[in-house]
N, C-alpha and C positions, 0 to 999 in steps of 0.2 A: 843686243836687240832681240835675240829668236831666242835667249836662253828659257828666261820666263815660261815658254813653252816644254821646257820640261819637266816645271812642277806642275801645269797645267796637265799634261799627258797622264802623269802620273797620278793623278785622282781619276783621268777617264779610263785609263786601262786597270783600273782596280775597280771601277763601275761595269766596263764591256768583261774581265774575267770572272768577277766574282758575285753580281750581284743576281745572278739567274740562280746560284748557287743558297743564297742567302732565301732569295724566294721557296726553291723548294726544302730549304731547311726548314722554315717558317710555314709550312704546310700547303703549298701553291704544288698543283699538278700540271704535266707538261702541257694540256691544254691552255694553263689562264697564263701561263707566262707571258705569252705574246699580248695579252690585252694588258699586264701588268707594267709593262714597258712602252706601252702607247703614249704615256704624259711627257717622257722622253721629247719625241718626236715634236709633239704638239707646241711644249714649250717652245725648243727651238726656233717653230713657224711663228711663232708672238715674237719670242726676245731679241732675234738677229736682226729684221728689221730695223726694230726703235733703238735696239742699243745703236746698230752702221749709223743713222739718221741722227740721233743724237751727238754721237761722237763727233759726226759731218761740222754740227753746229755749238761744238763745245770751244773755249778757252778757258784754262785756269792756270795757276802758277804752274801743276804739273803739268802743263799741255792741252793736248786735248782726244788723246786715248789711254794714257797711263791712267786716268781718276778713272776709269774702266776695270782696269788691270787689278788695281788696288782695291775696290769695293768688290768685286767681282770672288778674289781669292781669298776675302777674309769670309764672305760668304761661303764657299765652296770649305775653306776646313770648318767650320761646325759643319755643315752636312757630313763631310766623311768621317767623321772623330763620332758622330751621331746614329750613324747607319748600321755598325755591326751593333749597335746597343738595341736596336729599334726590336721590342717585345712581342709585335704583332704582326699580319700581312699588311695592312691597312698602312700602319706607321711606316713600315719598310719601301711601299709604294709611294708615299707622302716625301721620304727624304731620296728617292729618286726623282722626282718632281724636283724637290728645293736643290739636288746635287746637279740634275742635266740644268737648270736655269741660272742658275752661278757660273757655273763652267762655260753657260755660251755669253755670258757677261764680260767673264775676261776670256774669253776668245776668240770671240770675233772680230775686236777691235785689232787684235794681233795681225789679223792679215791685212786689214787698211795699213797698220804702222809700219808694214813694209813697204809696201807699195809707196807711201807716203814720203819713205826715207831713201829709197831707191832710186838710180835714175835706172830710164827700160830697158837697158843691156844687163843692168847689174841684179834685174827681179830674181829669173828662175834659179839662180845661186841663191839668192835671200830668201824662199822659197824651198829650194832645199837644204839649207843650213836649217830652217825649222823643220824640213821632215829627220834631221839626224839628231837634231836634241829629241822632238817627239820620239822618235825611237829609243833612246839613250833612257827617256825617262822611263818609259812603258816597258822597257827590259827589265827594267828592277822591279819595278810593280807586279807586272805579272807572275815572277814567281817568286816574290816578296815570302807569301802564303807556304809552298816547297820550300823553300831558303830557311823557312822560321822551324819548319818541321824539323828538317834536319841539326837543327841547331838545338832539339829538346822540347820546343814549345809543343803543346797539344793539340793535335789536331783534330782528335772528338771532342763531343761532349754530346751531353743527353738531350732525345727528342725536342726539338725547339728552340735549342741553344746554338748559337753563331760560335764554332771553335774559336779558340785562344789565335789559334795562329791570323786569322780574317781581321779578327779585332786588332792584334795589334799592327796588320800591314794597316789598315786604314790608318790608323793614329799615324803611324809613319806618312803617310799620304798625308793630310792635311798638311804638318810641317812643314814638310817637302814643297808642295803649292804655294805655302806663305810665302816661304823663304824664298825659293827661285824667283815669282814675280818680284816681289818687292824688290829682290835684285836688281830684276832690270828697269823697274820704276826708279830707283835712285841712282842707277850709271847710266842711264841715255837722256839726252835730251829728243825736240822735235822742233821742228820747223812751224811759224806761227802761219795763220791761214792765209794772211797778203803773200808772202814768201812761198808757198805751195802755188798760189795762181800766177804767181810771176815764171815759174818749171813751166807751167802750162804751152803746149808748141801750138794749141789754137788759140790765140787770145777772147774767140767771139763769147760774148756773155751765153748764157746757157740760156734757152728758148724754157718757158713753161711747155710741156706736152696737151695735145687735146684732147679732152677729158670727154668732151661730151658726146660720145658717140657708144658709150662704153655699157649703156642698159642691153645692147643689143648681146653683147660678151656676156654678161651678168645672165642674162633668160637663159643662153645657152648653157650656163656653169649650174647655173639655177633647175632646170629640166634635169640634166644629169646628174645631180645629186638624188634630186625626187625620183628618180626611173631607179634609180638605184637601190633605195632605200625599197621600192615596190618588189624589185629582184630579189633584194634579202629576205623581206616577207613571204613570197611567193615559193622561197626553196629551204624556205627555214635555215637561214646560215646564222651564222654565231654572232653573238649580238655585238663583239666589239666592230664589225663589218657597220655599224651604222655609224662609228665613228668617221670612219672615209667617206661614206654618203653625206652625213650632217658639214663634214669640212668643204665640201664642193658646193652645196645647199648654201650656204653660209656664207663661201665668200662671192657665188653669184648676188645674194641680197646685196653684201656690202657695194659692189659695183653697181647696183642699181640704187639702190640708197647715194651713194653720193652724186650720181647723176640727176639724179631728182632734184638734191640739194644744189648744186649748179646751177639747175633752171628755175627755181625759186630764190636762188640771192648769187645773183650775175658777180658780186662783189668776192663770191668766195671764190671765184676763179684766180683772182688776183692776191689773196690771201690764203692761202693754201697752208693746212696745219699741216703735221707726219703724216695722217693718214692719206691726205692730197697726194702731198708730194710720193708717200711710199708705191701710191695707186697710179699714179702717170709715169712713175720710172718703170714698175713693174710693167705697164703699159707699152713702153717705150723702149725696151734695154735693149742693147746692142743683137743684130745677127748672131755674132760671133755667140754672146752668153747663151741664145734662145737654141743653138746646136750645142752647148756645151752643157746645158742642160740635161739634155735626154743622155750624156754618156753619165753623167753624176747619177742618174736615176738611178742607169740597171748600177751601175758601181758600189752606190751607198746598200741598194735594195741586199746585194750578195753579200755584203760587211754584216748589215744588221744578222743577215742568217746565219752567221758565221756565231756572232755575241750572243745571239741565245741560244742557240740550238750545241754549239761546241760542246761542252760541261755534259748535258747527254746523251751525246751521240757517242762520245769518247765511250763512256759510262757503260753505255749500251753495248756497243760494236767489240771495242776495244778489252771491256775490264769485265764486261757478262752481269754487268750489275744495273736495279735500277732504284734500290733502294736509297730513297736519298739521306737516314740517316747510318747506315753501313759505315766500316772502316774502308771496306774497297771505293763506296763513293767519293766520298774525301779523300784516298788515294790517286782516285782517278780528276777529280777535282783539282786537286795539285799537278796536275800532270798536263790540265788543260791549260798552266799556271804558266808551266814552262815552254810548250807549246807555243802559247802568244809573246813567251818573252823572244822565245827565238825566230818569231817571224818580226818580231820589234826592234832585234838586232839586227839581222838582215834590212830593214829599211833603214837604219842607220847607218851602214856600211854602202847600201844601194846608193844613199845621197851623195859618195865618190863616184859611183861608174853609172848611174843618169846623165850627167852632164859631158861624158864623154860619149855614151848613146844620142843623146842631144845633138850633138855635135857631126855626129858623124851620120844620123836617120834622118834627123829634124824632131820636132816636137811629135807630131801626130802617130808616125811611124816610133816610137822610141815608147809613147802613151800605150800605144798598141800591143807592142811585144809583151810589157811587162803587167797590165790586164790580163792577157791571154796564160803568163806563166802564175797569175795568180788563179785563175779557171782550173789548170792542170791539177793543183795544189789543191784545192777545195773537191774536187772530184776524183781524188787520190784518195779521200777517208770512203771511198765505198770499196775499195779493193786492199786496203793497207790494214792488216790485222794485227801486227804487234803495235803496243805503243810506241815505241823507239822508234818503230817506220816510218811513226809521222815527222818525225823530225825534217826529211828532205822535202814534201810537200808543201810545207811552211816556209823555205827558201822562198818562192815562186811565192807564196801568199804575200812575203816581205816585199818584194819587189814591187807587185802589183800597190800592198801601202803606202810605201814611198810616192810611188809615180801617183797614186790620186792624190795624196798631200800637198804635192807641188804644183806637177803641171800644168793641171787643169787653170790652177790662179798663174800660174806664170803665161798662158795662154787669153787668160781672160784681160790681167792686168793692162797690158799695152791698149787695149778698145777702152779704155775706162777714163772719164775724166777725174780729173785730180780733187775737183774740189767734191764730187761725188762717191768717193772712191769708199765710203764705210759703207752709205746706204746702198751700192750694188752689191758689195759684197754680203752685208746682209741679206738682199735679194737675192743673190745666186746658192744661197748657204738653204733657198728653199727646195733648190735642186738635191741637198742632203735629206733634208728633213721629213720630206714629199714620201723618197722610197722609203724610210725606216716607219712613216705613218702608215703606208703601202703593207712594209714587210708586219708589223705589229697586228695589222686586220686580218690579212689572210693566209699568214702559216699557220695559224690556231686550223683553220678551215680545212688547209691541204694536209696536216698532219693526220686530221681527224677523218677525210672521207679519200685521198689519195696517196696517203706513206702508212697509214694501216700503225702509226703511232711509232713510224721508227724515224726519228729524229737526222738523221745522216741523212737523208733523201733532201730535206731543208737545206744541207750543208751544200747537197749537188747541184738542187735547185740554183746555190749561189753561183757554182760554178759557172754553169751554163748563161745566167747574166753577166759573169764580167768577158765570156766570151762575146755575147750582143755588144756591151758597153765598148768594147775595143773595134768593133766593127761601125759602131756610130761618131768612133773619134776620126775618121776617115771623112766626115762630113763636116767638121768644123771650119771656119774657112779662120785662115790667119793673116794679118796686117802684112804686106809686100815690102821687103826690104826700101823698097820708095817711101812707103808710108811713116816710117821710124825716124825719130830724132837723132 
């Protein structure tokens, strides 16, 4: 069931190591990185909705999240088999777009398919059994690139050419993705949708949400995009900052646009497409998800600073270089290779003593510790000067991975209903995608007028978010041993 996620891993940790790398091969300077990685994000807030919604509403001979799985990974290797070939910035931007909207195709569905297959005692092991393939796979990936070095392959080449060794870890990624999914497309079955509502411990049909009150939300989402968008003009800030402006702008319309719609065809209240339904869940989602939200924020925000900024901070701090087509950069490159594999490994190993932290803190308190020992670790690259040194603050980075892989859905899952369980979790996947939109607009900004262009400061910045994020898991409330089946 969780294996599949480890050829999924395996294409995104060869995306989060190496593609910041491929950018400034390709001629991108530490400024446009961050807007270059913005489509990332962007997709995500499109795809995880309608894939959760659709999958909600799918049956086919394979089910109704595997035909997910399956178009999802044959997409996803042409993009990776694609991406070190890619000759230009433009192109290389283009097949991050097509590689993050693949990857959330077949991945999304993956976390409803446990939920789905689970009963509530047996999630946050199902749960973490995916953060230990995720990690299993992302081990190898990461330093796929050092692995291939040492084995002979080249790891220059001339000005604008993606080395030997990138090319062929990606080619080995795509495979890898095939293979894995389809694995577990043809050894699992699922449970048909009568059969899921019959699990169900509430029997009562599901209430439509009230929609019609929602222009009031809309003016307000609508105002702060506009005031926003007037801020960036007014202080001259970087122009991908209007991307955050126009996405607040944008979905305040939408909420007012369908309200509108509402009071001119009463009919659509009762017929409700994706977007309806996406807009009254969102409207409507649990307490528990609306606090778990704000720890996903600072969580993902400090991840995203970690993926771009890594490659050269390392570069910088560590190896004195900032040339990005140098033998030292591609040394130091391969170094951030192994670095992520070893905090990859560490979350594969963490996915044993979580559940004994679990057990003996409780969720919140267990979330907490291991956020916190991932802070230490992120704020460890402004005092840690040999390379090798980073090796122990990547411990604590691992941990912190693990624990946002899991928890957070093993905390959300029990509040969820069953027959709803892709489209929140698409919904809740906006709590990723929010901070990496976040992080994409404005480290370009604080690189450029508050770290004076040193790249590590971004890394700290992280830090001190997953410190807030572990302090916000202290306000999630959780279902009461009475409430559980």
């Amino acid at each position: 069931m969780c294996f599949g996620f480890l050829g999924i891993q395996f294409g995104f940790a060869l995306q989060t190591a190496d593609v910041s790398r491929i950018f400034q091969t390709l001629g991108a300077s530490l400024e446009q990185i961050p807007a270059l990685w913005v489509a990332a994000p962007i997709t995500g807030l499109i795809v995880q909705p309608i894939i959760g919604y659709c999958s909600d509403h799918t049956w086919t001979r394979l089910g109704r999240r595997r035909p997910y799985f399956l178009a999802g990974a044959l997409l996803a290797t042409v993009a990776l088999v694609w991406m070190p070939n890619a000759g230009t910035l433009w192109m290389a931007a283009i097949l991050l777009w097509m590689m993050d909207a693949t990857f959330n195709v077949a991945m999304e569905p993956f976390r409803a398919f446990v939920a789905d297959q689970l009963p509530e005692r047996q999630r946050p092991q199902g749960y973490l059994l995916q953060s230990f393939f995720i990690g299993m796979g992302a081990v190898i990936a990461s330093m796929l690139p050092w692995i291939l070095t040492h084995l002979g392959v080249s790891n220059v080449a001339p000005p604008g050419v993606i080395p030997d060794t990138v090319k062929y870890a990606f080619y080995v990624g795509g495979l890898t993705l095939l293979g894995a999914v389809t694995w577990t497309v043809i050894s699992t079955r699922e449970y048909p949708p009568e059969q899921l509502r019959a699990f169900e411990t509430a029997s009562a049909p599901l209430a439509l949400p009230d929609l019609h009150g929602l222009w009031r939300n809309g003016a307000a989402w609508l105002m702060a995009g506009l005031a926003m968008m007037a801020l960036i003009e007014r202080f001259d800030l970087r122009p991908e900052m209007y991307l955050l402006a126009a996405s607040l702008a944008l979905y305040g319309l939408l909420l007012i646009g369908y309200n509108l719609a509402l009071q001119l065809r009463p009919l659509l209240d009762q017929r409700r497409g994706l977007i309806g339904h996406v807009l009254g869940d969102l409207h409507t989602m649990p307490t528990a998800m609306r606090q778990l939200a704000w720890v996903q924020l600072f969580s993902w925000f400090a991840l995203f600073s970690m993926w771009i900024y890594a490659t050269s901070a390392v570069a910088q701090e560590q190896f004195g270089v900032t040339d990005a087509h140098s033998a030292q950069y591609n040394e130091a490159a391969n170094w951030v290779g192994v670095l992520f594999g070893v905090y990859n490994a560490c979350a594969a190993g963490a996915a044993f003593v979580i559940p004994w932290m679990v057990r003996r803190w409780g969720l919140r308190a267990s979330h907490l510790i291991n956020l916190w020992l991932g802070g230490l670790g992120l704020l460890a690259f402004l005092i840690v000067r040999d390379p090798h040194g980073l090796l122990l603050p990547m411990v604590g980075v691992g941990f912190a991975w693990a624990s946002i892989l899991s928890l957070p859905y093993a905390m959300l899952s029990d509040n969820l209903p069953a027959a709803k369980m892709g489209v929140y979790m698409g919904i809740f996947n906006f709590s990723i995608v929010i901070p990496q939109l976040l992080a994409a607009s404005v480290l370009g900004e604080l690189l450029k007028r508050c770290f004076h262009g040193q790249p590590v400061w971004a890394l700290a910045t992280g830090g001190v978010s997953l410190f807030i994020a572990g302090l916000c898991t202290l306000r999630v409330r959780l279902p009461e041993d009475g409430d559980r089946s």
